[in-house]
N, C-alpha and C positions, 0 to 999 in steps of 0.2 A: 537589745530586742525588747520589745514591746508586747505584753502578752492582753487579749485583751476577750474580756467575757462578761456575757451576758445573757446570767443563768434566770434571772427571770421572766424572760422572755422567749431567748434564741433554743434551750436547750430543749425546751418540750414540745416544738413544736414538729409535725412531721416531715422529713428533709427535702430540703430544696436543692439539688445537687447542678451548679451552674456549669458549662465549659463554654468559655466564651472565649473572642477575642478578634478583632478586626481584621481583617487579609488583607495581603496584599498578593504574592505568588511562593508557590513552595517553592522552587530554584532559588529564592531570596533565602531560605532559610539557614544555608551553608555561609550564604555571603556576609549576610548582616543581621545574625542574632545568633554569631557563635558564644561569642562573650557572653552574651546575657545571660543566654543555657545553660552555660555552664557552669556562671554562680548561682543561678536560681535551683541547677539539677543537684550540685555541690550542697548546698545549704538544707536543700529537702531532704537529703539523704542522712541528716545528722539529726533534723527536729524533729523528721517524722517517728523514727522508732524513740527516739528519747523522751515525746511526750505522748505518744499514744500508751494508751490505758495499757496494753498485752504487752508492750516492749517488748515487741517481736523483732531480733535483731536484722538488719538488714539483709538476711544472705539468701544461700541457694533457695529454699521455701519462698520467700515474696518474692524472688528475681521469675520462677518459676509461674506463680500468679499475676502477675502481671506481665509477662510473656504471653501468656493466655487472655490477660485482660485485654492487652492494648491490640492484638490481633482481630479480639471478637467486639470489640468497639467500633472498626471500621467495617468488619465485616460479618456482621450477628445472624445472618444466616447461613452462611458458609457458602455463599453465592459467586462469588467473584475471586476469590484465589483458588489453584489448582493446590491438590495435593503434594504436589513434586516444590512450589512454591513453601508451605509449613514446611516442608523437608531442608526447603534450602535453610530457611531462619531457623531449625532445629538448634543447632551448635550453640546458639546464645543463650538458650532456653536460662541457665543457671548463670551464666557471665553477664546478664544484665546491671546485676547490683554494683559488684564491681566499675562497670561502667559509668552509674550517673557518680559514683563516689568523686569518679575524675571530670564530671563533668561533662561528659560524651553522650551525646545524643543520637550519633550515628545509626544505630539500627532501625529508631524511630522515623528517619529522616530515609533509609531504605525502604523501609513498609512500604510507607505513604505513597511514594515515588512508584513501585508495581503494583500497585494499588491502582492510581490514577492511572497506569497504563492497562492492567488488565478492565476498568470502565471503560476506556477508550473501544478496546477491545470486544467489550460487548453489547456498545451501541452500535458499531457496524455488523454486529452479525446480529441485533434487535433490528435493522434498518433492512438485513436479509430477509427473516421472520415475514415480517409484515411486508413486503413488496411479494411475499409468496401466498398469504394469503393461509386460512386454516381453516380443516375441518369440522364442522360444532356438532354433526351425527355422531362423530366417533367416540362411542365411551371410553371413556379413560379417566383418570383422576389426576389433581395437583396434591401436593405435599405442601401446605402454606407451613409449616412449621419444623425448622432445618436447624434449631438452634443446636439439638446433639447430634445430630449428622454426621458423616464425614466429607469433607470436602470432594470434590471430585478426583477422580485418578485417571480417569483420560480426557481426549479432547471429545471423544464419542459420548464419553457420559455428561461431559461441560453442556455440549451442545444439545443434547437431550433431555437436559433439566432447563437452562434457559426457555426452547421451546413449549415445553410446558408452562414455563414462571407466564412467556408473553404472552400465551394462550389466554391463560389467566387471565391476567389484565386485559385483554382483547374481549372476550365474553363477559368480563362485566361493566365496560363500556355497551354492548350490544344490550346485555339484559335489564342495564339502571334504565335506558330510555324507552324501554317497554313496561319496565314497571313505574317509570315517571306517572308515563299516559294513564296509565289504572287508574294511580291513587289522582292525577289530575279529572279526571272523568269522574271518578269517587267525589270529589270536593266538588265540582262544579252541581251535582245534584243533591246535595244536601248543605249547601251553603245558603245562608241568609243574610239580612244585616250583617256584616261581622262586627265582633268587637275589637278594640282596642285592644292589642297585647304587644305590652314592649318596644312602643314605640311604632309599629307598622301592625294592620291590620290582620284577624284570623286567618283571612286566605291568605293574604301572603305569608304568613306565619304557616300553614300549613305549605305551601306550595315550593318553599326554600327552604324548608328543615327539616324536611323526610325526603333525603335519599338513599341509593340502596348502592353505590359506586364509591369508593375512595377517593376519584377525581373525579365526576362530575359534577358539573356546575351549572344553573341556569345562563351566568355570564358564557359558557364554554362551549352551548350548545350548538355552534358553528362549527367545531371543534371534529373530526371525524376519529371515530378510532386509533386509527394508525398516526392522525397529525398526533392528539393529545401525547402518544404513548411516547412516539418520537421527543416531543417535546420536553417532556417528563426529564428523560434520559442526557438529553443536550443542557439541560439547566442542572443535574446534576454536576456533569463536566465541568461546568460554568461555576458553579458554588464551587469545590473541591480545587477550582484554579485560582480562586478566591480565598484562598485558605495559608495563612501565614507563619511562618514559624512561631511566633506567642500562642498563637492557636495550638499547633502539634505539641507543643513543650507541653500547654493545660492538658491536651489532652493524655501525653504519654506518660507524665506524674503522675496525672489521677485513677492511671490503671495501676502505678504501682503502689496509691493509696487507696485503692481497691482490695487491692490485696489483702491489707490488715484489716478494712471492713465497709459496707456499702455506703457508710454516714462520712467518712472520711475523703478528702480531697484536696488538691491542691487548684489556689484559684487566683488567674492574673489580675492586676491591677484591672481592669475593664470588670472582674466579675465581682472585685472585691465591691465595686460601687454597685454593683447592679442587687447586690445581696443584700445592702444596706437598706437599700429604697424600699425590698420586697419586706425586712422584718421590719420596716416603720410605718408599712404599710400607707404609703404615700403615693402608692404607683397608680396614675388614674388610667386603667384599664377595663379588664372583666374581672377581675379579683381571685383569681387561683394562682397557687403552688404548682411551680411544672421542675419538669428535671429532665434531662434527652432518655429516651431508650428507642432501642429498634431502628433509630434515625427519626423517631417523631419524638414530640414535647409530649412527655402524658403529663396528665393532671394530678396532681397527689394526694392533693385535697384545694374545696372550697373556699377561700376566706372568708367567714363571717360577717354578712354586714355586706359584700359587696355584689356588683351585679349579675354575677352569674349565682352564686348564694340564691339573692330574692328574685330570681326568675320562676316562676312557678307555673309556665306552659306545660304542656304535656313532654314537649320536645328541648332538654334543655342541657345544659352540659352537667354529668356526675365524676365524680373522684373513679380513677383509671382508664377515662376516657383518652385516646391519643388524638393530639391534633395531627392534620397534617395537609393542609391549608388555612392559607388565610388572605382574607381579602377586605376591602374597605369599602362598603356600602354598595354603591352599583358599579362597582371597577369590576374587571376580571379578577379571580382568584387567581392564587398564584402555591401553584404545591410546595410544599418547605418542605417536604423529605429528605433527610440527610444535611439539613440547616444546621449552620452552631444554633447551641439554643438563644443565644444574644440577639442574634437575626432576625428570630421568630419572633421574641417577648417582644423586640421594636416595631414589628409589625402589628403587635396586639393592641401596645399602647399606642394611645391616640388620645385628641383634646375630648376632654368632657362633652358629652352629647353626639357625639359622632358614632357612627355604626361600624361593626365591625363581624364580618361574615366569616365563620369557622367550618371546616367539613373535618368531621370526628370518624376517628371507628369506635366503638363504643366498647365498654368494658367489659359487654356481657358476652360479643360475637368479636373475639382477639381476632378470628383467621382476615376481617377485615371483609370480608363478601357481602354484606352489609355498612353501612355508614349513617351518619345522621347530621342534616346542616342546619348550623345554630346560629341567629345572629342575635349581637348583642347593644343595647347602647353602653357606651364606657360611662363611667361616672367613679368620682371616688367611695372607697369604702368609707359604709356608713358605719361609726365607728359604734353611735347606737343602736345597731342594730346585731352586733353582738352579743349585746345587754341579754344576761340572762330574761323571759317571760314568763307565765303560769297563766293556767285555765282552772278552773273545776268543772271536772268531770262525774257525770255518774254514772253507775251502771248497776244491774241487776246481777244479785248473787243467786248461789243454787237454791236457796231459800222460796225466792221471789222479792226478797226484800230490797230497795232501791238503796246504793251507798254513794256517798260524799267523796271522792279523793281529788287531790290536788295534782297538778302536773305542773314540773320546772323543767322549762327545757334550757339547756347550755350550749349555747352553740361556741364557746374559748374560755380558758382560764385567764380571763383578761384582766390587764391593770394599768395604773396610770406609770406612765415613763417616768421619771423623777422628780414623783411627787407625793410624798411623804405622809402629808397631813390630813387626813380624812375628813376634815373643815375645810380644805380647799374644795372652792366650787368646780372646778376641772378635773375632782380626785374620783376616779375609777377603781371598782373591787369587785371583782364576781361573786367575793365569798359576801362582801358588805348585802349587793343584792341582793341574792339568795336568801341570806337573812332575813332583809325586809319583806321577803315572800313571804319564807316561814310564817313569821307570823302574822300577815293580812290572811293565809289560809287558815289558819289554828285561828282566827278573831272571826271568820267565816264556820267554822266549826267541822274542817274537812277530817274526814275517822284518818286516813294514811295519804302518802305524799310516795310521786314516783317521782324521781331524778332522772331526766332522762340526758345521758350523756351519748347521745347512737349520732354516729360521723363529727362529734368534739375529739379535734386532732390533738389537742395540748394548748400551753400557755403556760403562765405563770406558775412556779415551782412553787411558793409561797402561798399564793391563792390556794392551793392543792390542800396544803396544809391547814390553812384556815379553814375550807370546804370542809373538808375531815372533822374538823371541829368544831361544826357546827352540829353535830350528831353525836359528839361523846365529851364525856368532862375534858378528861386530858388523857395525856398519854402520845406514846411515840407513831409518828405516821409512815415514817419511809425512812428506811438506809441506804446511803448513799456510798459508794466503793471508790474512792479514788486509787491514787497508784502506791501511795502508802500508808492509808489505813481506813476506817468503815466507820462513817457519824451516822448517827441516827438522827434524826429531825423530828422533836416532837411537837404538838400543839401545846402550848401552856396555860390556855384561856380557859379557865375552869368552866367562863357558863357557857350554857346547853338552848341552843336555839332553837330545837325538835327533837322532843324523846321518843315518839308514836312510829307506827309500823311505816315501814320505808322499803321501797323499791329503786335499786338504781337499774338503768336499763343502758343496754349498751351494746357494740355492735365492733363489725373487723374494723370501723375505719377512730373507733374510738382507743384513742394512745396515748402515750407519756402521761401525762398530768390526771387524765379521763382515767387511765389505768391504775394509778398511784389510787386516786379516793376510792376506785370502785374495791381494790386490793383492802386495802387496811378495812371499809366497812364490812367488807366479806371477811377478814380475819377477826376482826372485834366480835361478829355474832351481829350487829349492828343492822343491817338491811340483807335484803334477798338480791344477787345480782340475775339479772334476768336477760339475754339475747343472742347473739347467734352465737355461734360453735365456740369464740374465743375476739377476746380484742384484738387488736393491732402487732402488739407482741415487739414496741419497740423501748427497751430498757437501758439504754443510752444517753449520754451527754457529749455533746459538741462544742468546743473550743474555739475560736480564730483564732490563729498564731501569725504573725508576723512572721517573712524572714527577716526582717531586717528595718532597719531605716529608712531605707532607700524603698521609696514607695511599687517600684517599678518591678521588685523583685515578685510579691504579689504575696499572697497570705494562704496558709494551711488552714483547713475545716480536720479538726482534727477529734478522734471521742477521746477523751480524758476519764469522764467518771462512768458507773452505772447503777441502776436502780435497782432496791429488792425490797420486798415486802417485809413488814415486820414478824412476819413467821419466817423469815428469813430465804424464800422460793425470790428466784429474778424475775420480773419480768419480761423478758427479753426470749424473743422466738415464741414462748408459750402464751405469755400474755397474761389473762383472766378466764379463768372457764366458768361462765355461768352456772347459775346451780340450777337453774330450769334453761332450757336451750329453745330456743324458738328460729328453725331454720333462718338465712339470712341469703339472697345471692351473692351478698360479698364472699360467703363462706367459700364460693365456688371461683371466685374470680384471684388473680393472682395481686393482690393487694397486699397481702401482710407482710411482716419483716422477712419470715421463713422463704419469701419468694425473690428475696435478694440475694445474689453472690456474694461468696463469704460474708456472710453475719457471724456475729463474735457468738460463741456457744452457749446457749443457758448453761445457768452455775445456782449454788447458793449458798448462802454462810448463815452462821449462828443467828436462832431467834431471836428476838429482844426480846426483853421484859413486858409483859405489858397484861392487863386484865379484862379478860373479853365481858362484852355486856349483857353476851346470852348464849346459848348453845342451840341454832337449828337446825341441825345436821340430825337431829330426829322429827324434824315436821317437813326437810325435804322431797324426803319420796313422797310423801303422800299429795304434798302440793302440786309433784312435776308430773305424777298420774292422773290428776284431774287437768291438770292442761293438757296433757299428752288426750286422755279422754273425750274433750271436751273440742279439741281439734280435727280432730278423727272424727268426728260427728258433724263437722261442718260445712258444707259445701263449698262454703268462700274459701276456705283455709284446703278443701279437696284441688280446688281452682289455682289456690296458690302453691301448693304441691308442686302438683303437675307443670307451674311456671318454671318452680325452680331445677326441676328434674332435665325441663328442657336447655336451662340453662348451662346445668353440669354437662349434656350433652353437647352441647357446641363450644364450652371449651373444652373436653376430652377429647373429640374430633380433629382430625389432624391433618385431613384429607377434604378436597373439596371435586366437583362434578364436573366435568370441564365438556360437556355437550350441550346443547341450549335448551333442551327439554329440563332437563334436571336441574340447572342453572336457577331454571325461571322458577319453577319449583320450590328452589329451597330458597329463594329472594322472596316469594309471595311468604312464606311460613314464615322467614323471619321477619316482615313487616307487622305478620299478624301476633307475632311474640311482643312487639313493640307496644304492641298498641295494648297487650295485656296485662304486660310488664306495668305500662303507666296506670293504669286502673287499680294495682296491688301494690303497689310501692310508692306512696306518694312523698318518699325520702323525709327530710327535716321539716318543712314548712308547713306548720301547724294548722290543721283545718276548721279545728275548734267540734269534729263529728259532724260538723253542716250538709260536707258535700259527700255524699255514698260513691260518688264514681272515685274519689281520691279518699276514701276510710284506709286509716290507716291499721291495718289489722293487726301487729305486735302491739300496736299501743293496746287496742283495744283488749286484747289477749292477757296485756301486764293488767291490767286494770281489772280482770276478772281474777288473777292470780292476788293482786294486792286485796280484792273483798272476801278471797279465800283465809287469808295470809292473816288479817284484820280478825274472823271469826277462834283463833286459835288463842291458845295462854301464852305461845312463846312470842307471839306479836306484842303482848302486854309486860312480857318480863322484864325488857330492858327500860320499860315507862319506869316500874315500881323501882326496879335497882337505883334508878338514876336520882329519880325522887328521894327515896329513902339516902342516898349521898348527901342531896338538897340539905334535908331534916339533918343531918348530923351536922353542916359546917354554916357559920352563919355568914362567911366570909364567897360562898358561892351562891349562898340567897343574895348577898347585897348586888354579885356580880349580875345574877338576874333580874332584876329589880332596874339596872342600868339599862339593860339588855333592850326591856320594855319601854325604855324611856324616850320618847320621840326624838 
């Protein structure tokens, strides 16, 4: 067996959890893929606990969670199996493990089987529904969110939560094309010239990317209620009879490597390729990270560099966004609900220059009662456009006096793939960059420098380490835990590419690598981390294992090691807690680790050695009270309040209005959150301060914190420490001296 890894790249980055695999019909699956199953179930049932990090041994506990996984895979809202069905599968609940040991797949292969029979089951009584027709005066409410639910216990209550579900969807087919017309009517009266965005025109840009439906479509608009819904349903049937046993085998391992943690999986030969393409980042598409949940592909994060990254409309796609359609330029749409994710990413991709039409629900409004349509040209990722940038900025202190800072934005811990030499004209470094920042700003004469890491998902483990050491002599940056023993990783590079006050800024969808620098500079005394409630909080490393030789067997995504800060705290579930906190909506949206099924528990082991460069934990209060103050005086920052308040509300919200007065209602309110959202959030792509409708106000915020920060002695302590190091060794002046060197 072949073990094969690729930690400077694959581990830091945030998980791409594939299940794929081609159909052909589930009755096939008894006939002709017993063999396979049962060496591939055989073999995973020996590497999995053997080389996962908890060597959590195979039995009653993971037979249990995955029992639970692989039921609420198929069915994540508790929609479709009765009660009395979980009762019947009770008995295996703990006999599962046992099972795949011999190779038996049997119970997965039962699921699936009443599974596709109770859908069957309630598109004919969906086809009743709607030939009856429904009330929209009657108040009443739906329950969109059933995932802790209990399943139903009679046929009276099956049938009386369906009618509800299809009510649902019946009213917001009725309500998206009354709010179509609005915002149609809106655009035609203040539209001019349009300009250029994205390849098709403003209005059309506005008139195809603002809907308020999960399935409507301009292609669709022939489409009536009742046809769509029907539709919906019947293509469901359709996909699920498309579904092969390589499919059900991916998917019923990867609930039982669910079990041991959410970054873990098992993946057939079809997804081992497809996972190759997404980290070489070769895939000419839209350029995101997707994974299944709920039955749609969410977004997990951006890539860098690539087209949906530098789309910069109002209307565009963000990390936790769910797809769930997609379509190709002026074809009909076509809903993937309940799609392997292989199905969907094939529909993404497409040749260079061609369009590709997406209907999202968005991350901010999970219940789905709103939607937003994206389209995209594909093109490849632009690998420069990863590239670390920088600005200078100024801004006015309490003073009145105007200050100098620098800003680096990182959107990857990037590097070049096996290429060594830093003379190579193809060789890639984010820390090498950054560097050459540093000092064009310090040659500029900026007083402090923010780092801004907010939605850098990871990259290079090495880079990390370098970054790190670009701001202190040396010393240890991150320990790493494998399954028998704990290395510490330090920087060795004595010289110091910026001593001066430093802000790193960072946010939930900032992880792995973004987590590691922002950790060790906030342990050193080094910089002030600044941004919302906590990073990402994912403290993990990922493995590919081979079962075998035999390509076909397919390969385990498997966490082997994890990460902990040199104060010895994990990163993992906690993350980083800023020392000044500047609200974020991520805070409110279900993005971080902690919002995964079983994640591996925060932990932490012995400090390392190491000598911090200053102590700010006495200039902290005073700092986070003058932003605290300083935001609370501000209208903008009143306005963004109240955005994010509304935010927390609709995902707390569990319940939605199933009458068309209230419907309409709460569709117009969330269009008008939309539109506010975009005026206060202008996410990564940097505006340089030009444009006030897209000011980005954290930045603006760090930057008043960094001229606060810059006025104190503890901002100058770590300058004179490091300096004074300088003066004592002549062997890290020479290193600085290189440093400068063109």
């Amino acid at each position: 067996m072949r073990r094969v890894l690729n930690r400077s790249i694959t581990v830091l980055m945030l998980p791409l959890l594939l299940q794929t695999g081609r159909a052909l019909a589930v009755p096939d699956v008894r006939a002709d893929t017993d063999e396979l199953a049962a060496r591939i179930a055989e073999r995973f049932s020996v590497r999995m606990p053997s080389y996962h990090l908890m060597r959590l041994p195979m039995g009653n506990e993971i037979s249990a969670r995955a029992w639970t996984n692989f039921l609420t895979s198929l069915d994540f809202d508790h929609m479709y199996f009765l009660q009395s069905d979980i009762e019947r599968f009770a008995d295996s609940r703990t006999e599962l493990d046992d099972a795949i040991r011999n190779g038996d797949i049997t119970f997965a292969c039962d699921v699936f089987e009443l599974f596709k029979q109770r859908i069957q089951e309630r598109y004919d009584y969906t086809d009743k529904l709607l030939a009856a027709g429904f009330d929209l005066t009657r108040k009443e409410t739906y329950r969109w969110n059933r995932r802790e639910a209990n399943w139903p216990a009679t046929i009276e209550e099956y049938n009386e939560l369906w009618r509800l579900k299809i009510k649902n969807e019946y009213l917001r087919q009725i309500v998206v094309r009354q709010i179509a017309e609005e915002t149609s009517a809106s655009d035609d009266e203040t539209d001019a010239a349009p300009a250029q965005t994205n390849g098709i025109d403003a209005a059309t840009k506005r008139s195809s990317t603002v809907t308020h439906d999960a399935e409507d479509t301009s292609q669709q608009v022939d489409l009536s209620p009742e046809a769509f819904i029907r539709k919906r349903y019947k293509q469901m049937l359709t996909t699920l009879g498309d579904s092969d046993g390589k499919w059900l085998i991916e998917k019923y391992l990867t609930a039982f490597a669910h079990a041991y943690d959410p970054h873990s999986g098992y993946m057939a030969a079809s997804s081992v390729e497809d996972f190759d393409i997404e980290m070489k980042l070769s895939l000419t598409g839209i350029g995101a990270l997707l994974r299944p949940e709920d039955g749609a592909a969410r977004i997990v994060r951006l890539i860098p560099g690539g087209p949906a990254d530098m789309d910069d409309r109002d209307i565009r796609l963000r990390a936790g966004d769910k797809i769930i359609a997609v379509g190709q330029d002026t074809e009909p749409i076509v809903d993937v609900l309940h799609w392997p994710l292989h199905r969907i990413v094939a529909l993404i991709r497409g040749p260079k220059g061609s369009r590709v039409v997406l209907t999202v629900i968005p991350a901010s409004d999970p219940s789905g009662s709103t939607t937003k349509q994206v389209d995209i040209i594909r093109d490849e990722v632009k690998l420069e456009e990863q590239a670390a940038d920088s600005s200078i900025r100024t801004t006015t202190d309490s003073n009145g006096d105007v200050r100098t800072f620098g800003v680096i934005r990182l959107p990857a811990f990037y590097a070049s793939m096996g290429i060594d030499n830093p003379r190579h004209p193809e060789y890639r470094s984010a820390a090498k960059d950054v560097q050459a920042i540093l000092h064009d700003l310090q040659t500029n004469g900026v007083e402090g420098v923010i780092l801004d890491l907010r939605n850098n998902g990871g990259g290079s483990l090495m880079e990390a380490i370098r970054m790190t050491g670009l701001f202190i002599r040396t010393g240890p940056t991150v320990q790493v835990r494998e399954r028998h023993c704990i290395r510490v990783l330090p920087d060795r590079n004595p010289s110091l590419a910026y001593a001066g006050p430093l802000v790193v800024l960072v946010n939930r969808l900032s992880a792995s690598a973004s987590e590691i620098v922002a950790g060790a500079l906030q342990d050193y005394g080094r910089a002030l981390v600044v941004g919302g409630e906590k990073t990402h909080g994912k403290g993990t490393v990922q493995t590919i294992v081979r079962l075998g030789r035999d390509t076909t067997l397919g390969s385990l995504r498997v966490t082997t090691a994890s990460y902990y800060r040199i104060s010895g705290a994990s990163t993992q579930l906690r993350g980083v807690t800023p020392d000044i906190v500047i609200p974020s909506p991520f805070d409110y949206m279900k993005l971080g680790e902690d919002a995964l099924p079983n994640p591996i528990p925060w932990s932490a082991v012995m400090p390392t050695r190491f000598l911090p460069v200053a102590d700010l934990d006495g200039i902290k209060p005073m700092l986070r009270a003058a932003s605290e103050a300083r935001r609370s005086d501000s209208e903008r920052f009143d306005a963004y309040q109240q955005l994010l308040d509304r935010i927390k509300a609709i995902n707390d919200a569990e319940e939605l209005p199933l009458d068309l007065e209230g419907r309409i209602g709460l569709a117009r309110s969330e269009r008008d959150l939309a539109e506010l959202q975009e005026s206060l959030i202008p996410e990564s792509r940097e505006d340089n301060g030009d444009n006030e409708k897209h000011a980005d106000l954290v930045l603006e915020e760090a930057l008043q914190i960094l001229a606060d920060f810059t006025g104190t002695q503890h901002a100058t302590a770590a300058l004179r420490k490091q300096e004074s190091l300088q003066e004592r060794n002549p062997l890290i002046r020479m290193f600085d001296q290189l440093l400068q060197t063109p």
